[in-house]
GUNUFI-238830 format. One record per atom (N, C-alpha, C): residue in one letter; x, y, z. Coordinates in steps of 0.2 Angstrom, whole numbers, plus 5000, padded with zeros to 4 digits. Atoms other than C-alpha are relative to their C-alpha. Example, Ala and Ser with C-alpha at 12.3 -4.5 7.8 and 13.67 -1.06 7.14 Angstrom:
# residues 2
A500449945000
A506249785039
A500450065000
S499649944999
S506849955036
S499650055003
***
This chain:
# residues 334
X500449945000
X500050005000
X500450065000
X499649934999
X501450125006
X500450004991
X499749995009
X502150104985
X499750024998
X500649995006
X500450124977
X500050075003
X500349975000
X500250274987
X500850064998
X499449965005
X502250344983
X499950004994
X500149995007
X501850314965
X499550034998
X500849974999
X500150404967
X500450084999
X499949964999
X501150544972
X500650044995
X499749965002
X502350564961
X499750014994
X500850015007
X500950534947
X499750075001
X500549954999
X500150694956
X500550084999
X499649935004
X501850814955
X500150004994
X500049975006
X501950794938
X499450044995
X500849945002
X500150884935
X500450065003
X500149924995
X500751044947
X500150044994
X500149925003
X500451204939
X499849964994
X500450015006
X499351144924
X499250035002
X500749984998
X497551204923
X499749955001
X500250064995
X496551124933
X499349994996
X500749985003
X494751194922
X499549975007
X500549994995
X493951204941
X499450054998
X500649965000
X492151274939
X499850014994
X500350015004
X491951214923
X499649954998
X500750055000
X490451064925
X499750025004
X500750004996
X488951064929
X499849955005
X500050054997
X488150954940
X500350005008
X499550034996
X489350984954
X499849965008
X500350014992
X488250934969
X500049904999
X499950095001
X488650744961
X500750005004
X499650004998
X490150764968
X500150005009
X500250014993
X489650764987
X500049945002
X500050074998
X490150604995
X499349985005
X500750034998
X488750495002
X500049965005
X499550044995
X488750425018
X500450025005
X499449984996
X489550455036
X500349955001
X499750034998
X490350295036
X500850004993
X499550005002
X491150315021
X500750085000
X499849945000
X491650505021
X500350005008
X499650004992
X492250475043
X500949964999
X499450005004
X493550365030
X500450024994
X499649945004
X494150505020
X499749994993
X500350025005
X493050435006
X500349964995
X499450055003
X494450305002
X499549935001
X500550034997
X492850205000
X499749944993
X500350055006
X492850104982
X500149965002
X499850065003
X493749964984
X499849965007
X500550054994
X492649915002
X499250015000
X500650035004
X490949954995
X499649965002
X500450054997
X490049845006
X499350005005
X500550014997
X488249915011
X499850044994
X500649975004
X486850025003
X500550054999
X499749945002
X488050185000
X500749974995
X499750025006
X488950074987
X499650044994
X500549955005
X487650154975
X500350054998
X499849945001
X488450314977
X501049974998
X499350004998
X490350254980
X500349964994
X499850035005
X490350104967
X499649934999
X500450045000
X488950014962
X500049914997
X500050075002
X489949834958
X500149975009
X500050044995
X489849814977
X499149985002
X500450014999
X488049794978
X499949924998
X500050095004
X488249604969
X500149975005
X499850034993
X488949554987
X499550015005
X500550014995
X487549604997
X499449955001
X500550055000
X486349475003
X499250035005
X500549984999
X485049575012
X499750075001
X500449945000
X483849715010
X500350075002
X499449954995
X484749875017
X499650074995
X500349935001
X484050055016
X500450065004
X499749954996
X485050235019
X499750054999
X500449935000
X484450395025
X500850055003
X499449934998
X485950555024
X499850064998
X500349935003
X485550715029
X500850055003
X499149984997
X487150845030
X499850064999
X499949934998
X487251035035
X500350014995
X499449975004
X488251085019
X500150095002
X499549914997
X489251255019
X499150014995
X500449945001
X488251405017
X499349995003
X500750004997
X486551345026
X499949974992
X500450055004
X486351215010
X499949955004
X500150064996
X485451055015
X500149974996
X499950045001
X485950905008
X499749935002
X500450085002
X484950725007
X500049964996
X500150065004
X485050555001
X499549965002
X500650074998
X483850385002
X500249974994
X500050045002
X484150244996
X499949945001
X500150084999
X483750064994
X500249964997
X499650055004
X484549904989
X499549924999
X500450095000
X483549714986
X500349974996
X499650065001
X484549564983
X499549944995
X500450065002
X483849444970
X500249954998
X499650065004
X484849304970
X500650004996
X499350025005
X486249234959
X499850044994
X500249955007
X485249384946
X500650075004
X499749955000
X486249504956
X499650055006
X500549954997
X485449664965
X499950074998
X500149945000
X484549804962
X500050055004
X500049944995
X484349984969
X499950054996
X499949935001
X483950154967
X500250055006
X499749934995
X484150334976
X499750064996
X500649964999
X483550494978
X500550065002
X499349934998
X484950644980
X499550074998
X500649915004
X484150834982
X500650055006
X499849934996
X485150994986
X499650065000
X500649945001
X484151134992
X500450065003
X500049944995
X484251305000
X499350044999
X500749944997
X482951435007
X500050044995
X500449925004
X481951564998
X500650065001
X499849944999
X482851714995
X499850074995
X499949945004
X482651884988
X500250014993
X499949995008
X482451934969
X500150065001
X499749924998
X483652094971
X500050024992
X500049965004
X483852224956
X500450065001
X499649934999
X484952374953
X499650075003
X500449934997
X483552484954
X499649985005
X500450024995
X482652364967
X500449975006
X499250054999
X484252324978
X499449965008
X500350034993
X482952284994
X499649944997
X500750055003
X481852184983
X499550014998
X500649985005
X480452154971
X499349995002
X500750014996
X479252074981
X500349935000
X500050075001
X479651904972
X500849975002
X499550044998
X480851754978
X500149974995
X499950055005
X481751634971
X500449955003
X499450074994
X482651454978
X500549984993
X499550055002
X484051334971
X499949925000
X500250054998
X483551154969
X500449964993
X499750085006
X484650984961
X499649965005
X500550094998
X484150814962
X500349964994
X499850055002
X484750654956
X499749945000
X500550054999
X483550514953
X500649944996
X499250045002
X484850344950
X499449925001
X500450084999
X484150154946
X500949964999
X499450025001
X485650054950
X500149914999
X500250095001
X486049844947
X500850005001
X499650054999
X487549744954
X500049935001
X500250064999
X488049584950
X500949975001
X499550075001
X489249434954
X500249984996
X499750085005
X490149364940
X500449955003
X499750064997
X491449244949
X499750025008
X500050004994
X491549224968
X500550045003
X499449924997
X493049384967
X500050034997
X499949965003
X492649474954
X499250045003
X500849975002
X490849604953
X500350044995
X499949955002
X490449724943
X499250024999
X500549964999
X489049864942
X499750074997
X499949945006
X488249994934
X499350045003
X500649955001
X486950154938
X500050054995
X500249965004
X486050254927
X499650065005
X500249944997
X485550424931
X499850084996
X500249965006
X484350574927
X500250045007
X500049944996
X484850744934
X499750064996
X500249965001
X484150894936
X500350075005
X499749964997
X484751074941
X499550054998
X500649954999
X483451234944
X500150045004
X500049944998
X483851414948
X499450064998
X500549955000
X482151524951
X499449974991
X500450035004
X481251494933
X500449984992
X499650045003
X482851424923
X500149925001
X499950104996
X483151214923
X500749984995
X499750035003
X484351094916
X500049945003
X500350055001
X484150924913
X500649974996
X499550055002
X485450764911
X499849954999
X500150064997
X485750594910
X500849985001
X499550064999
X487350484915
X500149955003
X500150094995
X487950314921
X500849995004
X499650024994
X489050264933
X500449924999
X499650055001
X490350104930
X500549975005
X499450004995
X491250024943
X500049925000
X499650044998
X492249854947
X500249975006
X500050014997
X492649764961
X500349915000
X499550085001
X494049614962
X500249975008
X499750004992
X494449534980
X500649934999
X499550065000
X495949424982
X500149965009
X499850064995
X496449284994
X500550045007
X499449984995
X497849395004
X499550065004
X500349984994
X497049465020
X499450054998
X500449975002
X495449505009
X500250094997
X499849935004
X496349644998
X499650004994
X500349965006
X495349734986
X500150044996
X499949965006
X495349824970
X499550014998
X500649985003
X494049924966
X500250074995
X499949945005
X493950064951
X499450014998
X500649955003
X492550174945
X499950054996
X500049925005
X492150304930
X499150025002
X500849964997
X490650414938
X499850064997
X500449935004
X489450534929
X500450024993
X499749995009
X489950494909
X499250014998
X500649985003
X488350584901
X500050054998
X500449915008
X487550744890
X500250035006
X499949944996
X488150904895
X499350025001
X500649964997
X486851024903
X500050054999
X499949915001
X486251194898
X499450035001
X500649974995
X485051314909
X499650024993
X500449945007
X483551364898
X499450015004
X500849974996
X481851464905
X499950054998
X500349965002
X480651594903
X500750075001
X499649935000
X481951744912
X500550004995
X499549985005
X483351714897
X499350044997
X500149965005
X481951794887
X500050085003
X499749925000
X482351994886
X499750034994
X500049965005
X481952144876
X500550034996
X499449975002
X483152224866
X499750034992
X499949965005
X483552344853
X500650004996
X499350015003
X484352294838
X500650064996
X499549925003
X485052474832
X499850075006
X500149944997
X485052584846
X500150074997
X499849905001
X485752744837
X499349994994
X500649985006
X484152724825
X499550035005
X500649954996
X482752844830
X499449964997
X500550025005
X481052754828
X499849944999
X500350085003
X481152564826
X500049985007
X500350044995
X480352434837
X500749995005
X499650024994
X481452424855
X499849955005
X500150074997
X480452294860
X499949944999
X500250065003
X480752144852
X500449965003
X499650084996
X481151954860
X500349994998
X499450005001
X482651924861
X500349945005
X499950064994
X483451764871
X500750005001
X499250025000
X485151744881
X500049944998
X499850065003
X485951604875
X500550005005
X499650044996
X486851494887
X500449944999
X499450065002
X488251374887
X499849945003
X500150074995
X488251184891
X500749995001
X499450024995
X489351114902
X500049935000
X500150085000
X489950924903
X500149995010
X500150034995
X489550834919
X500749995003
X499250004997
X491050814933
X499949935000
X499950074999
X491650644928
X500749995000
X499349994994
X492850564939
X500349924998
X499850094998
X493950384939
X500350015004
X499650014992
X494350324954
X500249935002
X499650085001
X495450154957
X500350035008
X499850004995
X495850104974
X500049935005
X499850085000
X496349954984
X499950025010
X500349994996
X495749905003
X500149945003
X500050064997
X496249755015
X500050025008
X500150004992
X495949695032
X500649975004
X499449994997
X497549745042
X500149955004
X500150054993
X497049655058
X499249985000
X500550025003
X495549555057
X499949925008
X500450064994
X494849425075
X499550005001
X500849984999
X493349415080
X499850035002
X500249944997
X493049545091
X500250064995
X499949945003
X494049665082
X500250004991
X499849985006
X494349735065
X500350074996
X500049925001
X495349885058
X500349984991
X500049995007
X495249915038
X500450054997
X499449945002
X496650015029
X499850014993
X500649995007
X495950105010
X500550075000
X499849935004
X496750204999
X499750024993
X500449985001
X496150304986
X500350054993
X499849955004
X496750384969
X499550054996
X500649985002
X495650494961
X500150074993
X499949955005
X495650594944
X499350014994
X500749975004
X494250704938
X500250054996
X499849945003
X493950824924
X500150065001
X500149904995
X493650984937
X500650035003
X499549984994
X495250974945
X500649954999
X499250045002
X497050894945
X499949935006
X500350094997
X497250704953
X500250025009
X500150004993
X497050674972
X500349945003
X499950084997
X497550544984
X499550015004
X500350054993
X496250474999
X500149955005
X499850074997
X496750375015
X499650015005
X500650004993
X495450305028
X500249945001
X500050064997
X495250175040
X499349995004
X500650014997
X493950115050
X500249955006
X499950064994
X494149995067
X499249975002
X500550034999
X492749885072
X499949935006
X499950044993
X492349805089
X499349965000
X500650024998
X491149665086
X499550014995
X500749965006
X490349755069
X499650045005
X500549964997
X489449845083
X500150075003
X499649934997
X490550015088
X500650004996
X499549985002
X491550085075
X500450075001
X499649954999
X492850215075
X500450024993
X499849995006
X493550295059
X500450064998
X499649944999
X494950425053
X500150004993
X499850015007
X495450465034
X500150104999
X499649935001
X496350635025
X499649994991
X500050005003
X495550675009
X500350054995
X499649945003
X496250774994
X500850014998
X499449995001
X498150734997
X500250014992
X499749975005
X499250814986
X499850044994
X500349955004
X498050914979
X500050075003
X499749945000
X498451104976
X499350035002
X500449954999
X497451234985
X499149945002
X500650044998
X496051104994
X499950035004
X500249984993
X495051155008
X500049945003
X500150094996
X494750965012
X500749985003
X499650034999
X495650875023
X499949925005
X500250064993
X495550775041
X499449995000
X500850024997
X493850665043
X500349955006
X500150034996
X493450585058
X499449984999
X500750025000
X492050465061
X499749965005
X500150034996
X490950365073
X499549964997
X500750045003
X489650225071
X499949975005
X500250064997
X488350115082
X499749964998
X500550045003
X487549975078
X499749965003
X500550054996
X486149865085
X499649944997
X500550055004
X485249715080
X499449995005
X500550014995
X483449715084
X499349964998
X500550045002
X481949605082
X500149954991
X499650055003
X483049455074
X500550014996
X499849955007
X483549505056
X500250085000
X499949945003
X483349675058
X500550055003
X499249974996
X484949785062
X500050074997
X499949915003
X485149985061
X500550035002
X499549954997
X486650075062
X500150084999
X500149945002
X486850245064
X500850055001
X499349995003
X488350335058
X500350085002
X500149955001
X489050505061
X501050024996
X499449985002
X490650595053
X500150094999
X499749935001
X491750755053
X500450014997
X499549985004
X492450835040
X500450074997
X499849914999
X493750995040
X500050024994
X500249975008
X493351105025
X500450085001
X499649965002
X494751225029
X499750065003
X500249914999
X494151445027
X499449975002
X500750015000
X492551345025
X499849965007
X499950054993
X492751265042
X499749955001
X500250074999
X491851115045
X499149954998
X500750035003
X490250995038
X500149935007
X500350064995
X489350865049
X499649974996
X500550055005
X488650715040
X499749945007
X500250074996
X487350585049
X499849964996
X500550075005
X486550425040
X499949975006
X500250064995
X485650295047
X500049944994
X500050045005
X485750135038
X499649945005
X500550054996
X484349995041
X500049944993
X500050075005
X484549795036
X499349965001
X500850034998
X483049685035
X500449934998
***
């Protein structure tokens, strides 16, 4: 692991000072990690992929799972945004397993300000994404998976929209030596996006110095499309120390999108019992000008009325000027 992640890094200085083309895709709220269990492990989280937030993370882990499991994340993002996910997974045998989800970023009402109305018009306006996803993972051998979601998004500021589709690809290979994996993923490959609504249209004057002709004829801005933030992520994950009672899991994480120059990710995770976890990870290494960095995490977990098992998860992540996000989930097995 200490090789992969040295050769990671010097993979990452040979990008320095190149453009990065940041805050050039749309779509960016796809890029929100999902999950406090996997985000308390720095979201060094492909290549162990092993509950209901595989969906988001890499949906060739979902082939592994054997029973019903549903997740609910709700997270305080920066600036007073809300953030929510839900998801559900159902096993159907040696066909594999399906699942969907449910992703919505919002914020509050605010003010329709104007130069000549700087207090306000009367009227508001919000900010609303959302990511509606049908996903299917399957077992091919007994170490390999593989997975795939499809995905419709939408994005809506006041009374402009924009509307996509892409899919999600991911892999998942496990080997015989202390359960070490290799997992990789290419996330969000689909149609760029581009705002269209009633306020592009405007008035306008096609010859102002002319005295006399029509000043009020419709007219539409024209807006650009932007291509979705698609990301590959390859990354490998074994159990360090592994007895019955206890278990501590080590995951690294390389990571190269089109918005930004490549990263590394390291998390861990400890587990007493599967019923009291504890979790640390650094995201972002060797990436120029992050705000991310230290997450920490925690987890309980109960089994109650035979089958049915609920853990609930919490994680902290430091965001630097932007200072810090709190992520909860709850994740329920049947």
């Amino acid at each position: 692991m200490i090789s992969l992640v040295l050769s990671i890094y010097l993979f990452a200085q040979s990008f320095e000072g190149k453009v990065t083309n940041v805050g050039t895709t749309s779509g960016s709220f796809l890029e929100i990690g999902v999950g406090a269990r996997a985000i308390g492990m720095g979201g060094a989280f492909v290549s162990t992929a092993n509950d209901v937030s595989a969906i988001y993370w890499n949906p060739a882990g979902l082939g592994k799972l054997s029973r019903p499991e549903v997740l609910f994340v709700h997270t305080n993002w920066i600036a007073d945004i809300s953030y929510d996910f839900a998801a559900i997974v159902l096993p159907i045998g040696r066909y594999g397993t399906i699942g969907a989800s449910v992703t919505a970023l919002s914020m509050g009402e605010m003010k329709v300000r104007t130069v000549i109305l700087p207090e306000g018009t009367g009227e508001f306006f919000d900010s609303r994404d959302m990511a509606i996803a049908v996903s299917y993972g399957l077992k091919i051998t007994d170490r390999f998976l593989i997975g795939f979601n499809g995905k419709y998004i939408s994005q809506k500021i006041w009374k402009e929209s924009a509307q996509g589709f892409a899919i999600d690809v991911g892999t998942l290979f496990r080997t015989t030596f202390n359960d070490l994996r290799i997992g990789a993923t290419m996330m969000n490959f689909g149609t760029d996006m581009q705002m269209d609504g009633e306020d592009l249209l405007v008035y306008h004057d096609i010859d102002q110095q002319q005295f006399g002709n029509n000043d009020r004829i419709f007219a539409k801005l024209q807006t650009n499309k932007w291509p979705l933030p698609l990301t590959f992520q390859a990354g490998i994950a074994l159990e360090a120390y592994d007895t019955k009672p206890h278990r501590l899991t080590l995951a690294t994480e390389a990571m190269h999108p089109n918005n930004n120059s490549e990263s590394v990710h390291l998390g861990m995770e400890y587990a007493l019992q599967e019923l009291f976890f504890l979790r640390a990870g650094y995201r972002n290494l060797f990436l120029t000008d992050s705000e991310e960095g230290l997450t920490l995490g925690t987890g309980l977990s109960s089994r109650l009325f035979g089958n049915f098992q609920i853990t609930v998860d919490y994680a902290y992540a430091d965001f630097g000027r932007l200072e810090n996000v709190h992520r909860f989930s709850v994740n329920m097995k049947f």
